[in-house]
C-alpha positions as CSV (number, residue, x, y, z in Angstrom):
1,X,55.0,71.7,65.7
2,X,56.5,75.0,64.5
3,X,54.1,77.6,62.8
4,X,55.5,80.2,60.4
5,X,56.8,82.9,63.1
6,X,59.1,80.4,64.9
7,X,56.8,79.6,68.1
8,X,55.3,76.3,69.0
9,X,52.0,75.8,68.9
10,X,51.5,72.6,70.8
11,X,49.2,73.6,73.6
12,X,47.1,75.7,71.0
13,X,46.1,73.0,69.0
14,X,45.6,70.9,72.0
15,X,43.0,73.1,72.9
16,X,41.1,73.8,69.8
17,X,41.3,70.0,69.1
18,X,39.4,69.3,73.0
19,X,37.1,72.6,71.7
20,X,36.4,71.1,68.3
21,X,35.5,67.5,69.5
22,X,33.2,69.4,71.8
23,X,31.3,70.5,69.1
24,X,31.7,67.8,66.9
25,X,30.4,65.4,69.8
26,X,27.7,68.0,70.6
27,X,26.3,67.9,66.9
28,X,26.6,64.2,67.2
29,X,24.5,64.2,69.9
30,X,21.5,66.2,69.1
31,X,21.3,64.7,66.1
32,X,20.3,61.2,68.2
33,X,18.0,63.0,70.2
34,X,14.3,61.9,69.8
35,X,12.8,64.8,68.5
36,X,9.8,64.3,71.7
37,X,13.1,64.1,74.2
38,X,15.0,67.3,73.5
39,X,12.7,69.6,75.1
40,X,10.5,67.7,77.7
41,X,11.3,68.8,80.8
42,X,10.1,65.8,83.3
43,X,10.9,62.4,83.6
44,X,7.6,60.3,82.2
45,X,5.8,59.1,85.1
46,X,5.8,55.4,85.9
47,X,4.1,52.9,88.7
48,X,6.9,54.0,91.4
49,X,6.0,57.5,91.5
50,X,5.3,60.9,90.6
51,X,7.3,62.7,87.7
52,X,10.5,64.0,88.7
53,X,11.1,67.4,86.7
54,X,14.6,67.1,84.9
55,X,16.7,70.5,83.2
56,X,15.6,69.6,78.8
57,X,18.4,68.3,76.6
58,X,17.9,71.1,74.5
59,X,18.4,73.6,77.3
60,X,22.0,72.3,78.3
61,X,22.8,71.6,74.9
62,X,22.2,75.3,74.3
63,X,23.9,76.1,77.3
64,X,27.3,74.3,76.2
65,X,27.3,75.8,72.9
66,X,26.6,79.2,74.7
67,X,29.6,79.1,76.7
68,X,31.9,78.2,73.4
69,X,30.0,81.3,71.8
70,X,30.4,83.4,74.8
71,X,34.4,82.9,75.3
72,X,35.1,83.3,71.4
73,X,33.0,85.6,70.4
74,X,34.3,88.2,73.5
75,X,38.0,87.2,71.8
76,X,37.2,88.0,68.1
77,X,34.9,90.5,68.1
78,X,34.8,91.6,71.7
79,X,30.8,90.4,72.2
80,X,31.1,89.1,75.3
81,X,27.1,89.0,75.8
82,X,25.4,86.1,77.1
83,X,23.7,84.0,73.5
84,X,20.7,83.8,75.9
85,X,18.0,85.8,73.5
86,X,19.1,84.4,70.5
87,X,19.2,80.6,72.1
88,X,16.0,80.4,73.2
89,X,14.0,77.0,72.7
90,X,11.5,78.7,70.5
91,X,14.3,80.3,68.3
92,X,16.4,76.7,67.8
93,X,12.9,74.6,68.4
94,X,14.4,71.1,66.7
95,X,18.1,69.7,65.9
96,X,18.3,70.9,62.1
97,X,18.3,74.6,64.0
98,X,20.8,73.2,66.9
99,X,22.7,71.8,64.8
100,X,22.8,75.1,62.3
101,X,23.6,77.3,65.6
102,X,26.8,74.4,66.7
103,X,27.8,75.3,63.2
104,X,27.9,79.1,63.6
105,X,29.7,78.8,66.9
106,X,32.1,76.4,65.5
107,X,33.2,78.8,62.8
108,X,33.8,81.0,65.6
109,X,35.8,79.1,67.6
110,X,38.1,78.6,64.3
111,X,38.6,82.0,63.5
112,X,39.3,82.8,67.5
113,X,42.0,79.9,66.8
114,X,43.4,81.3,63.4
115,X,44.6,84.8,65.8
116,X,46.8,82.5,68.4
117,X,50.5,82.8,66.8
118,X,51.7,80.3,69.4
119,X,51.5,79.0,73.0
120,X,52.9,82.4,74.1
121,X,49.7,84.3,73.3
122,X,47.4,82.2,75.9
123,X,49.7,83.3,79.1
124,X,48.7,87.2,77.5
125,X,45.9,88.7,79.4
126,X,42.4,89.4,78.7
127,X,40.0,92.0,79.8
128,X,37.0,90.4,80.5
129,X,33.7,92.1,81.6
130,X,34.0,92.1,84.9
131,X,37.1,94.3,84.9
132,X,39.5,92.2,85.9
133,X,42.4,90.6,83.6
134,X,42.5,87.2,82.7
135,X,45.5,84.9,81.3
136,X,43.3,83.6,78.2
137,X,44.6,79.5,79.1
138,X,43.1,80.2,82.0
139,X,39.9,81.6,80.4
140,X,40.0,79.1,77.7
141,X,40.1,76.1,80.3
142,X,37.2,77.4,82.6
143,X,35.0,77.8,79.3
144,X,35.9,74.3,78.0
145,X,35.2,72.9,81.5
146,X,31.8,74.9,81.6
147,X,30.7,73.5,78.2
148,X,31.9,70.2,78.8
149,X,30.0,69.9,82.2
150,X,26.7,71.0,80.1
151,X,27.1,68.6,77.7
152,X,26.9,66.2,80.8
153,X,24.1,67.2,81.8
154,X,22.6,67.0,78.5
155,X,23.7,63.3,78.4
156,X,22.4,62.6,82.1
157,X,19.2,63.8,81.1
158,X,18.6,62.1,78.2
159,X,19.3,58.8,79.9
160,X,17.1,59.7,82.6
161,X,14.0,60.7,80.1
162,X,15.1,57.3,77.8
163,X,15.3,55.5,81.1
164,X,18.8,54.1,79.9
165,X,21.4,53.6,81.9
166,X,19.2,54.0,85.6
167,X,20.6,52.3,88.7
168,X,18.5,49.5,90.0
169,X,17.8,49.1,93.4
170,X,18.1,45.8,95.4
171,X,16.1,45.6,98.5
């Protein structure tokens, strides 16, 4: 694909396409989340033993969406704080509000997209907090590798607290 300015944009849309599903899958999933499972934080106890304290859903789906935040909103408007105060449990306490804040982070992801002319821009460098340059692809693909690995987590846990999916042990 060509955009307007001559460049190719292949890799571009790769990556908001992987950033997009993301979300998409991330909104997905809260919304299946038992409303009593997304922020217990131990497994329930059963005849085998005592209860085994597991990270919450909520938590690491806060955590993914953070990250996409994080990365985009350092790019568009040069915020490159940490979502952590305004992503506590107690602020997004149920999935109608997770959901909401996916939503917000999502529109910022699209317009961080909108500035990318064409594969060219993600080998420019970034400054980053830390002081040191970044290629953005390179930047992009840790953050998408970050989120995604919450969003495993997330999904781990919630089998572990549903008790689908467990191994079974033969002795």
């Amino acid at each position: 694909m060509v955009n307007s300015t001559g460049g190719h944009r292949e890799i571009v849309e790769i990556l908001e396409q992987e950033f997009a599903s993301l979300l998409e899958d991330l909104t997905l999933f809260v919304g299946s989340v038992p409303p009593d499972l997304l922020y217990r934080n131990s497994q329930p106890p059963d005849s085998q033993g005592p209860r085994i304290p597991v990270p919450m859903v909520g938590e690491q789906v806060l955590k993914c969406a953070a990250v996409v935040e994080q990365i985009f909103g350092g790019l568009t408007a040069n915020l490159w704080d940490d979502p952590f105060e305004w992503t506590l449990p107690e602020t997004l306490s149920n999935a109608d509000r997770i959901i909401e804040y996916i939503g917000e982070v999502d529109a910022t992801r699209q317009r961080a997209f909108a500035c990318f002319a064409d594969d060219a821009a993600l080998l420019k460098y970034v400054s980053v907090p830390s002081g040191q340059p970044r290629i953005l692809l390179s930047l992009l693909l840790d953050s998408l590798v970050r989120a995604s690995s919450y969003q495993g987590q997330a999904i781990t846990t919630l089998k572990i607290l549903s008790g689908a999916g467990l191994p079974g042990f033969i002795i």
